[in-house]
TORPA-923415 format. One line per field, with one value per residue: residue in three letters; residue number from 1; z, x, y of N, C-alpha, C in turn. Coordinates in steps of 0.001 Angstrom, whole numbers, plus 500000, padded with zeros to 6 digits. Atoms other than C-alpha are relative to their C-alpha. Layout:
REM TORPA-923415
aa: c(ALA	...)
i: c(NUM	...)
n.z: c(Z	...)
n.x: c(X	...)
n.y: c(Y	...)
ca.z: c(Z	...)
ca.x: c(X	...)
ca.y: c(Y	...)
c.z: c(Z	...)
c.x: c(X	...)
c.y: c(Y	...)
//
This chain:
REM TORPA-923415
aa: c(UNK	UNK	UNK	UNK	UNK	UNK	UNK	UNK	UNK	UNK	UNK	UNK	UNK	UNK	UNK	UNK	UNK	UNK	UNK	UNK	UNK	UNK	UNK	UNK	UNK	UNK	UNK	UNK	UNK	UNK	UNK	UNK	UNK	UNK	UNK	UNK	UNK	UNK	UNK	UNK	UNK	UNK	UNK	UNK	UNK	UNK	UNK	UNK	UNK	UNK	UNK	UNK	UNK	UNK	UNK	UNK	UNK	UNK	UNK	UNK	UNK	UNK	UNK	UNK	UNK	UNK	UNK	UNK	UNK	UNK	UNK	UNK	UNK	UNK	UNK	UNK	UNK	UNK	UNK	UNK	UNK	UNK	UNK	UNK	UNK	UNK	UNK	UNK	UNK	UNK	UNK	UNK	UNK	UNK	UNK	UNK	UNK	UNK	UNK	UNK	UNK	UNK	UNK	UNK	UNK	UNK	UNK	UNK	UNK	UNK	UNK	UNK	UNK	UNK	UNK	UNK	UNK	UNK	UNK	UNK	UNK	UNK	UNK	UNK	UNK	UNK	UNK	UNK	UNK	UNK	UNK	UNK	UNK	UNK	UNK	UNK	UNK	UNK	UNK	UNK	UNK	UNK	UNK	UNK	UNK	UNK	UNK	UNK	UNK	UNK)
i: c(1	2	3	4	5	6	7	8	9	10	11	12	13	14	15	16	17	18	19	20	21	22	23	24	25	26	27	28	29	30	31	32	33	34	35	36	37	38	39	40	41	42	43	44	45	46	47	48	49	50	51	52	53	54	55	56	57	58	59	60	61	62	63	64	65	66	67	68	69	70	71	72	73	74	75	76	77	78	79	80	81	82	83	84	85	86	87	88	89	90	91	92	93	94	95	96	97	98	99	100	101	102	103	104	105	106	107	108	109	110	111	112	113	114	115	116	117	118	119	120	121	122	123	124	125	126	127	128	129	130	131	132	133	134	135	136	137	138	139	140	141	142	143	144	145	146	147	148	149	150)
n.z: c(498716	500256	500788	499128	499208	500921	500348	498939	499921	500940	500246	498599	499860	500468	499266	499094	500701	500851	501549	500318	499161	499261	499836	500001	500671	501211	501457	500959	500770	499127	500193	499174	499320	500696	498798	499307	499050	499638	499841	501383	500049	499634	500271	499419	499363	499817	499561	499515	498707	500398	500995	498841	498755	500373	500315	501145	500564	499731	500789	501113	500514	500793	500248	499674	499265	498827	499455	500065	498778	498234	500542	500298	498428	499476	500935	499342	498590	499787	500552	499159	498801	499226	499567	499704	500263	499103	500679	499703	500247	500597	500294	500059	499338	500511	501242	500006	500652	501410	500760	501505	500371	501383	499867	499607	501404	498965	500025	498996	498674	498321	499276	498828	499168	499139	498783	500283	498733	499652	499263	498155	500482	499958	500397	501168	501125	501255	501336	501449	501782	501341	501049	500971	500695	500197	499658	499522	499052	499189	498776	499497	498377	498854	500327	500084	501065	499444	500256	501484	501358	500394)
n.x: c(499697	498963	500283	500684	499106	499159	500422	499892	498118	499468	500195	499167	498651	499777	500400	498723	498905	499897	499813	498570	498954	499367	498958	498934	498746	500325	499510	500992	498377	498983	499612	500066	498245	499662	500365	498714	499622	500946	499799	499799	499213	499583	498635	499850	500790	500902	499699	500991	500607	501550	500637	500339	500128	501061	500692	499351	498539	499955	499261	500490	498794	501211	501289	500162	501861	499654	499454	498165	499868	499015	498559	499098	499823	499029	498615	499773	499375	498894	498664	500020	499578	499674	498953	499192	500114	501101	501410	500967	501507	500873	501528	501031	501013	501493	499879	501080	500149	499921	499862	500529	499121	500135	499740	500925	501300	500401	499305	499580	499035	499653	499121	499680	499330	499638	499183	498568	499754	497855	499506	499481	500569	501055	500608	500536	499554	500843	499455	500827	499514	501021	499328	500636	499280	498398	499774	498908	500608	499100	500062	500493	498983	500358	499867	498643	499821	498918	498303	499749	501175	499421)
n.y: c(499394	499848	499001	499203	499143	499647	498499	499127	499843	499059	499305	498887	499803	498965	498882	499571	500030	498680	499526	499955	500492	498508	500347	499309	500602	500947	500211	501112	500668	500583	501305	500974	500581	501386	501440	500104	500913	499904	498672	498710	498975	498402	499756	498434	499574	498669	498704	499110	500810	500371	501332	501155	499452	498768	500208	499330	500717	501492	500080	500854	501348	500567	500534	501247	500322	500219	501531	499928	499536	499925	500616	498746	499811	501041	499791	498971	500416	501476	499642	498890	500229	499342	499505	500766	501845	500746	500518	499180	500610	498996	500595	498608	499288	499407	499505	498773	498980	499836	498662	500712	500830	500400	501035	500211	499938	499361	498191	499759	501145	499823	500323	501573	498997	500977	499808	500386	499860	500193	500955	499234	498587	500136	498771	500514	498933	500327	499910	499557	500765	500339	501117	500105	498974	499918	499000	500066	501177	499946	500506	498837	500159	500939	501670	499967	501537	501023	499337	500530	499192	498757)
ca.z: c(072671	071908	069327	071413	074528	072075	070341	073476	074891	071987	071924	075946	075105	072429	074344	076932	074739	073782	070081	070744	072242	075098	074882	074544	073354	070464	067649	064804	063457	066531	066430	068513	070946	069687	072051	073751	076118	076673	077090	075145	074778	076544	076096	077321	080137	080310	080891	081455	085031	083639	081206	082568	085557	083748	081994	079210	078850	079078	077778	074305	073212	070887	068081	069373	070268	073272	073560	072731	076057	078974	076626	075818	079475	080289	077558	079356	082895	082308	080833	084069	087853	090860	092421	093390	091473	093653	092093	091076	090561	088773	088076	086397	088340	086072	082909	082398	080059	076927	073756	070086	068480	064212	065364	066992	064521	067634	067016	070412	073405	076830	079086	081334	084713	086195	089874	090313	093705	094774	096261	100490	099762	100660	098213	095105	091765	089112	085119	082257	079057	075935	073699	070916	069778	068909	070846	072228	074793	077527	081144	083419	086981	089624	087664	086192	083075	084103	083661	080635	078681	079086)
ca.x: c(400424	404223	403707	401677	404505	406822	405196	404656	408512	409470	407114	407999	411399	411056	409073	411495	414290	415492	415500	419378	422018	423843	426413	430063	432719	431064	433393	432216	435800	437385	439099	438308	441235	442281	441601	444449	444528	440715	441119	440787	444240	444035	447032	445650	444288	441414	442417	439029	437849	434128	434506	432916	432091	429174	426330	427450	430933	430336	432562	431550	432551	429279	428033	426714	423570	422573	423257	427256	426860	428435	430846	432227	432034	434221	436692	436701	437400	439583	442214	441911	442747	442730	445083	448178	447300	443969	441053	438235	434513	431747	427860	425328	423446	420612	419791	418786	419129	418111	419033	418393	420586	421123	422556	419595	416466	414816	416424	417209	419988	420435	423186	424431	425516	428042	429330	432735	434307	438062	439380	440187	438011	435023	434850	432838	432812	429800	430888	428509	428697	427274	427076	425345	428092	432057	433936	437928	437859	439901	441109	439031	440883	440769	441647	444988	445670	447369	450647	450616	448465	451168)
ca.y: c(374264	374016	376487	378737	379155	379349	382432	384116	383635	385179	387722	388931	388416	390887	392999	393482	394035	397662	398632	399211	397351	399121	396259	398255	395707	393617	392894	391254	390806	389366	385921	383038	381869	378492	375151	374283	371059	371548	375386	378863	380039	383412	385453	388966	390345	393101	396399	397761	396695	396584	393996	390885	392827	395025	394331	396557	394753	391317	388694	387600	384199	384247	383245	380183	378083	377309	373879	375348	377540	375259	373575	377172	378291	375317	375810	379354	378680	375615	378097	380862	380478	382186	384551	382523	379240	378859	376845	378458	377065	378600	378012	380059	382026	383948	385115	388887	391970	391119	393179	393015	390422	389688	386481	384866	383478	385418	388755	388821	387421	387434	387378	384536	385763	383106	383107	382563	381038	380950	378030	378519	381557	382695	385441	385471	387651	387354	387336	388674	386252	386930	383828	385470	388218	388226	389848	389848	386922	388158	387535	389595	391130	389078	385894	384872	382801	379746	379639	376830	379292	382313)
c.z: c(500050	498997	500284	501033	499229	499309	501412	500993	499247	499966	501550	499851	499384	500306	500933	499320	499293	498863	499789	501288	500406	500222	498973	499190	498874	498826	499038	499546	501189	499854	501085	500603	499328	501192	500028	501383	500916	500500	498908	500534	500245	499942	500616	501056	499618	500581	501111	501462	499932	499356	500786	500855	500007	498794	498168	499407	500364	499207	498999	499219	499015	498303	500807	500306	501379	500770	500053	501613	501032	499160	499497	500822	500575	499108	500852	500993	499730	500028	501712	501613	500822	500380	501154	499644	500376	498779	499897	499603	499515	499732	499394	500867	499723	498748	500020	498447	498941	498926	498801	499308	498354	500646	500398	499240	500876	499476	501380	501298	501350	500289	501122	500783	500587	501587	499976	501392	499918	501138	501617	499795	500352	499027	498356	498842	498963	498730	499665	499315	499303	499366	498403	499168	500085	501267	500622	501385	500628	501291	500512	501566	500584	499582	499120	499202	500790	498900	498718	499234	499774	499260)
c.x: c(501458	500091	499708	500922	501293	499840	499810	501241	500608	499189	500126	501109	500298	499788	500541	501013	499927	500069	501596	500513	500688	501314	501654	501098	499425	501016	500029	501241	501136	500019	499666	501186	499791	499999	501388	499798	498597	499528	500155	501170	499725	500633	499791	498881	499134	500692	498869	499914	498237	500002	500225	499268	498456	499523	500122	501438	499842	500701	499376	500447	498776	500667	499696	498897	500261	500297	501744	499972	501428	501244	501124	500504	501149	501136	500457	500500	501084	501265	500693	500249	499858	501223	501279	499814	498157	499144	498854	498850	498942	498776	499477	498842	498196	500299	499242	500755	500143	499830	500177	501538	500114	500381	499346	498558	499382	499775	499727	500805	499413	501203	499834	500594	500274	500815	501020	500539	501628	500321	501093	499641	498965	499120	499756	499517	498477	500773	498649	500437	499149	500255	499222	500688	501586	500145	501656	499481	501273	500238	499620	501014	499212	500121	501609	499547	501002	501071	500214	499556	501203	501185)
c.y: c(500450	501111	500991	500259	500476	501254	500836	500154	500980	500977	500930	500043	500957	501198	500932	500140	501158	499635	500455	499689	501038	498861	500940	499911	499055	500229	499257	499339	499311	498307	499095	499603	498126	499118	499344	499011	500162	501086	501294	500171	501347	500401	501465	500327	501316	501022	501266	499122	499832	498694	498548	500556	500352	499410	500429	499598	498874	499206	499200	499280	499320	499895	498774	499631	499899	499475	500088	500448	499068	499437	501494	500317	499112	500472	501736	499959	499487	501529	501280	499070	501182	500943	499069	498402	499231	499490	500260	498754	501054	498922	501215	500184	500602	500145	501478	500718	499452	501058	499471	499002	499731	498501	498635	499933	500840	501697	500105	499010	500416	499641	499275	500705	498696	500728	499075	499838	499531	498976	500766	501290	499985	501286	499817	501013	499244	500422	499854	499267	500487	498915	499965	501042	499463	501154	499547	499216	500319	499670	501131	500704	499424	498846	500201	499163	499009	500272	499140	500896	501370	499891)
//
């Protein structure tokens, strides 16, 4: 039976899943930020205002399984902040657009869509992850590296 939803997962997941990725920023040769006091060293902000933002620029802190996911996510946040110091919070929300993947016994990902909340705030920002591609792991707008990290 385990065998059986298991083949059929994978075979809607493939089903739904273009024959070409419409993700934007994938770089196979990009470096991992280095762990830093339970934090990715960030050092650069995004330029684009899509990435993160858009489905097509999401930030990719892949390869990884999926059991790596929240422990990545965390190493992510930890390092970022609000505008003026504030404290942010985040959860995932959904999972959608999947697209063909080499990285994945699958041959195919999905993206993680976390919500993001700002401390004495009531205003709230979704982030795109991939965690199945490379890609430049940057700070998106609307968040700030903390200040140890700069």
């Amino acid at each position: 039976m385990r065998l059986f939803l298991l083949s059929m997962l994978s075979f809607i997941l493939l089903a739904c899943t273009s024959t070409k990725s419409t993700i934007k920023n994938i770089d196979p040769n990009a470096k991992r930020p280095k762990i830093v006091n339970n934090a990715f060293e960030i050092t650069e902000y995004a330029t684009d205002s899509n990435y993160g933002y858009d489905a097509d620029y999401p930030i990719n802190i892949g390869p990884l399984l999926d059991k790596q996911e929240e422990a990545n996510i965390k190493l992510f946040f930890n390092a970022l902040e609000g505008e003026n110091g504030k404290k942010i919070t985040y959860s995932k929300t959904e999972t959608c657009c999947p697209f063909p993947s080499k990285t994945n016994n699958i041959g195919a990902g999905t993206l993680s869509i976390y919500e993001v909340t700002f401390e004495e705030n009531s205003k709230k920002i979704a982030l795109y992850f991939n965690i199945y591609e490379k890609g430049q792991i940057l700070c998106p707008k609307g968040l700030k590296i903390k200040k140890s990290y700069q």
